[in-house]
C-alpha positions as CSV (number, residue, x, y, z in Angstrom):
1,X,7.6,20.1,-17.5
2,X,5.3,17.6,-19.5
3,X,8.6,15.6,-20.1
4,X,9.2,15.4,-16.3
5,X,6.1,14.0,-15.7
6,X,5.7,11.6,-18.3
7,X,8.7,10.1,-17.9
8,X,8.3,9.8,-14.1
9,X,4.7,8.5,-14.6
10,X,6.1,5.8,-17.0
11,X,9.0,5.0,-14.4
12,X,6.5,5.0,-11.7
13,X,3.9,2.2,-13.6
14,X,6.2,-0.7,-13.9
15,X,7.2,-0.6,-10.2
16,X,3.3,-0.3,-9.1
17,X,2.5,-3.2,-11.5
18,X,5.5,-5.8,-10.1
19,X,4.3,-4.7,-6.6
20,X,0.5,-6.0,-7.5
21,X,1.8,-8.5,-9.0
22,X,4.3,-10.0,-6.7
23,X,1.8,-9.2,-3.5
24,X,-1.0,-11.7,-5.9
25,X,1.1,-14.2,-7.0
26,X,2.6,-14.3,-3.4
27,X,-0.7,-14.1,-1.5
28,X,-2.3,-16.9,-3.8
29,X,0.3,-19.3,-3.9
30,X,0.1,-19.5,-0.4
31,X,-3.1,-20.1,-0.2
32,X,-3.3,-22.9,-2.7
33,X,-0.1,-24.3,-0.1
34,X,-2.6,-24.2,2.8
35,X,-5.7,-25.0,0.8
36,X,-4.5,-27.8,-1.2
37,X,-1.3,-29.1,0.4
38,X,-1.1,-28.3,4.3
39,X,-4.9,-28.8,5.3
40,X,-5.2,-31.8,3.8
41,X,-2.1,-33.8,4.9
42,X,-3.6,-32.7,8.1
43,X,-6.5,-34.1,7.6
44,X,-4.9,-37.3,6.4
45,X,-2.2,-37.6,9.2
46,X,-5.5,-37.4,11.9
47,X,-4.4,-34.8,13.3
48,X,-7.7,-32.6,13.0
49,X,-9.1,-35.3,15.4
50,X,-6.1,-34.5,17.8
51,X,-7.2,-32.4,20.8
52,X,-4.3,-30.0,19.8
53,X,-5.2,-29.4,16.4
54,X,-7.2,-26.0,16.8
55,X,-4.5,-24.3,18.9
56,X,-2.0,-25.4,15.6
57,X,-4.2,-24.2,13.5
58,X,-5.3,-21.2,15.1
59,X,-1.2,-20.4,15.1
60,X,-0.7,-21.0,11.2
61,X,-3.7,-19.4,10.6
62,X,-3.1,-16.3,13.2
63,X,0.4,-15.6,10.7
64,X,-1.2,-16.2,7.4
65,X,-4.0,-13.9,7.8
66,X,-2.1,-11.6,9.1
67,X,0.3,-12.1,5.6
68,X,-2.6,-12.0,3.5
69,X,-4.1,-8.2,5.2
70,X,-0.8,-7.0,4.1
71,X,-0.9,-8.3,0.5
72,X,-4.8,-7.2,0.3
73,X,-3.2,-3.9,1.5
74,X,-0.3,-3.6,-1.0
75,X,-2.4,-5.2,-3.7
76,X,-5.4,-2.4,-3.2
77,X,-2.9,0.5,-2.9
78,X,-1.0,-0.6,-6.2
79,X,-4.0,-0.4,-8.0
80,X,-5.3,2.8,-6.7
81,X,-1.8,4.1,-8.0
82,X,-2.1,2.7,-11.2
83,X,-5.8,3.8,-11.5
84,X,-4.8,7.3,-10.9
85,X,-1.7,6.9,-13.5
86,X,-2.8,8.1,-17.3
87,X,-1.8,5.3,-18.5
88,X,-3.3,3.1,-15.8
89,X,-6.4,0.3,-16.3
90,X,-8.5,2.2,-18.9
91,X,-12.2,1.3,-18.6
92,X,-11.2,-1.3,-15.7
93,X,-9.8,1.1,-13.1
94,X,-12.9,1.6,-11.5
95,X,-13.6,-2.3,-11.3
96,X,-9.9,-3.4,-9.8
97,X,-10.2,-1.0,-7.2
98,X,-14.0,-2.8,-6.4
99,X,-11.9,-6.4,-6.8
100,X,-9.3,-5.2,-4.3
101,X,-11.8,-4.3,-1.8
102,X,-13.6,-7.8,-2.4
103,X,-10.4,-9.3,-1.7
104,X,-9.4,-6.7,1.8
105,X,-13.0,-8.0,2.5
106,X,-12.3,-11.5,2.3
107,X,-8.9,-11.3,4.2
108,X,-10.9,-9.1,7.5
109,X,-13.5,-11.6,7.5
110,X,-11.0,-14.5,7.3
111,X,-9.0,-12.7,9.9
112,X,-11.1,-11.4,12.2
113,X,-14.5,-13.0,12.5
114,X,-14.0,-16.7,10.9
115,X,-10.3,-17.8,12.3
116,X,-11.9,-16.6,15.9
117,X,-14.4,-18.6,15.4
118,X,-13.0,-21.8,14.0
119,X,-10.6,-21.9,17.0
120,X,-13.1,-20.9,19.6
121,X,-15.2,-24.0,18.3
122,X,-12.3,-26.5,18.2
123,X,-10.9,-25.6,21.8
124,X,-11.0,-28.7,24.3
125,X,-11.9,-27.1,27.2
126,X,-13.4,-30.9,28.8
127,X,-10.2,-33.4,28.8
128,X,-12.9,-36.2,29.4
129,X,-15.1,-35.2,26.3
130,X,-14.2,-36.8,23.1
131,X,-12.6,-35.3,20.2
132,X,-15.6,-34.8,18.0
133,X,-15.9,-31.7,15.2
134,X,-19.3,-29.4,16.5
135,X,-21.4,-29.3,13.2
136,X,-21.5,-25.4,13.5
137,X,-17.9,-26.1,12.1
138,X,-18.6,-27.4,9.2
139,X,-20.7,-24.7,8.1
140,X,-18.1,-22.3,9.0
141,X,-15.4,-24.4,6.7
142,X,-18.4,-24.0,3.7
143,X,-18.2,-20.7,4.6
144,X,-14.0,-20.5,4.6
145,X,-14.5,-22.7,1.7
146,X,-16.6,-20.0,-1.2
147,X,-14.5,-17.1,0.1
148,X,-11.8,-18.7,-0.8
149,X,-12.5,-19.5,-4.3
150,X,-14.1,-15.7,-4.3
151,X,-10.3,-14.5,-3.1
152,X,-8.7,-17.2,-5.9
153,X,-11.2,-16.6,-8.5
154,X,-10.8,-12.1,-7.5
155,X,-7.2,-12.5,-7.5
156,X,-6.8,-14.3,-10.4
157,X,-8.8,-11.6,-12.2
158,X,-7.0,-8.7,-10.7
159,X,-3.8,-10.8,-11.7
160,X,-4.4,-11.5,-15.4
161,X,-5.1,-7.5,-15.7
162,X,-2.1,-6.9,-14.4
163,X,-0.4,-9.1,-16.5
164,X,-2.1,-7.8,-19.7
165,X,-1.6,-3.9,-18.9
166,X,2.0,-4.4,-18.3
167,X,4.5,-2.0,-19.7
């Protein structure tokens, strides 16, 4: 019986640990796409100045934060798994699991409290008012701004771990 369940347990880690891995890799490289890449050809084109800009972005966002719930969510559950595995984390178990709640955290936030936001300020609703950014919005891109170097920063932790403890 001890057989069965070692060998199933070592079957069982490797899969786990790709999943974590993929879901990181997959959820941070999209977010150095948007972050680095998307935003600020944006930005360069003037199209953040365009009355249309916050329904765009409020679209692109709307799908990416709904992306990066599920890879918080895969990326959480994988390491719960592993953590529970003999053969799992060691001495870091209990702080991965406390990384991949910071990073759910980030994601809800992102999703569900500063994305409303963002778009809710950036709305025309006056045709005849001029395109200008409200400064409440700039705090709220600070804001966007140190969670996402928390999320890179988390991630990139949680990632090199994984990495590390591979089989």
């Amino acid at each position: 019986m001890t057989a069965i369940s070692t060998s199933r347990v070592e079957s069982i880690r490797p899969r786990w640990q790709a999943i974590v891995m993929v879901a990181l890799i997959f959820w941070l490289s999209g977010s150095l796409i948007i972050d680095l890449v998307i935003m600020p050809s944006l930005y360069v084109s003037g199209m953040m100045t365009s009355p249309e800009f916050a329904t765009a972005g409020n679209l692109m966002f709307w799908g990416f934060n709904r992306v990066e719930l599920i890879c918080a969510a895969l990326a959480m559950t994988g390491l719960m798994v592993l953590s529970n595995l003999s053969t799992g984390f060691g001495k870091q178990s209990r702080t991965a699991i406390i990384l991949s709640l910071v990073l759910l955290a980030i994601a809800l936030i992102d999703t569900y409290a500063l994305t409303p936001q963002m778009s809710a300020l950036g709305m025309q609703l006056n045709l005849f008012d001029s395109a200008e950014v409200p400064t409440s919005m700039n705090l709220l891109h600070k804001g966007y701004f140190a969670l996402e170097a928390v999320k890179l920063a988390v991630g990139g932790t949680l990632l090199t771990w994984c990495y590390q403890h591979q089989a």
